[in-house]
C-alpha positions as CSV (number, residue, x, y, z in Angstrom):
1,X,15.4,240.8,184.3
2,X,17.9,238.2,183.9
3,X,21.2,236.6,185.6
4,X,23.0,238.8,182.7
5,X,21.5,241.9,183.6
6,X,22.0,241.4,187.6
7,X,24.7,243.4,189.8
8,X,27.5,240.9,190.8
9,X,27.3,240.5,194.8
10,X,23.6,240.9,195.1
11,X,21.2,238.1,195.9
12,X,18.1,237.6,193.8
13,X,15.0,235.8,193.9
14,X,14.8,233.2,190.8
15,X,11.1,234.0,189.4
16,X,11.3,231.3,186.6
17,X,13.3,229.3,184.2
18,X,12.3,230.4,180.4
19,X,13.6,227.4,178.4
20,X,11.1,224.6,176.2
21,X,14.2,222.2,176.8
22,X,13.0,219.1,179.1
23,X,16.7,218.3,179.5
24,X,17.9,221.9,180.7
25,X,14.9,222.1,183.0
26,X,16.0,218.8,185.0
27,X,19.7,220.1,184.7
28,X,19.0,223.4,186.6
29,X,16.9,221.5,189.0
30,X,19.7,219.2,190.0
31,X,21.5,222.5,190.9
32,X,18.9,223.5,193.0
33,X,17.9,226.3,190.5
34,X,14.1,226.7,190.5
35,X,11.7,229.3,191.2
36,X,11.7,230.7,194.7
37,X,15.1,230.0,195.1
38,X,17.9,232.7,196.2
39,X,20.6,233.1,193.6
40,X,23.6,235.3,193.6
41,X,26.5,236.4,190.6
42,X,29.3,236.2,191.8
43,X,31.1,237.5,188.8
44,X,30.5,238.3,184.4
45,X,32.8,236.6,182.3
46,X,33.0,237.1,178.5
47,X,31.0,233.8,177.6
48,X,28.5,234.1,180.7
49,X,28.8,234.6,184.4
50,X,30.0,232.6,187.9
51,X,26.8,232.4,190.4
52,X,26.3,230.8,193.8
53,X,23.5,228.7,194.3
54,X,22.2,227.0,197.7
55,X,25.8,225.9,198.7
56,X,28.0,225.8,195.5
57,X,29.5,227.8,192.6
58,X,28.9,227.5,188.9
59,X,30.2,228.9,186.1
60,X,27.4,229.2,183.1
61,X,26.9,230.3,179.6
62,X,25.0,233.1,178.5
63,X,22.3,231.4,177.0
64,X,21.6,229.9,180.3
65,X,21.8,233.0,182.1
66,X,19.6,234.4,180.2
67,X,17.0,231.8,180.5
68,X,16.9,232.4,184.1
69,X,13.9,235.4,185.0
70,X,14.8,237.1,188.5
């Protein structure tokens, strides 16, 4: 399952990142978006969805959100 299949309000697990790109990978990281950590979407928007990670918001594309595995 991915962010873009998830239930707004609920808090997941992040089991992995799916991407080859080096460059994404550190991005997420920076976030604090790795494996094991809890993640929650706050809300779908046409182009992706808002989620709340450790202590912030972010608003990402769907090609991200689909690139995370919870």
């Amino acid at each position: 399952m991915n962010l873009l299949e998830a239930k707004e309000g609920e808090k997941y697990i992040i089991k992995e990142i799916i991407t080859d790109d080096e460059e994404l990978n550190a991005f997420l990281f920076s976030l604090g978006c790795y494996s094991g950590e809890p993640i929650t979407v706050i809300s779908h928007l046409k182009g992706g969805c808002v989620v709340s990670i450790k202590d912030g918001r972010y608003n990402i594309d769907s090609d991200l959100a689909q690139a995370i595995s919870i």
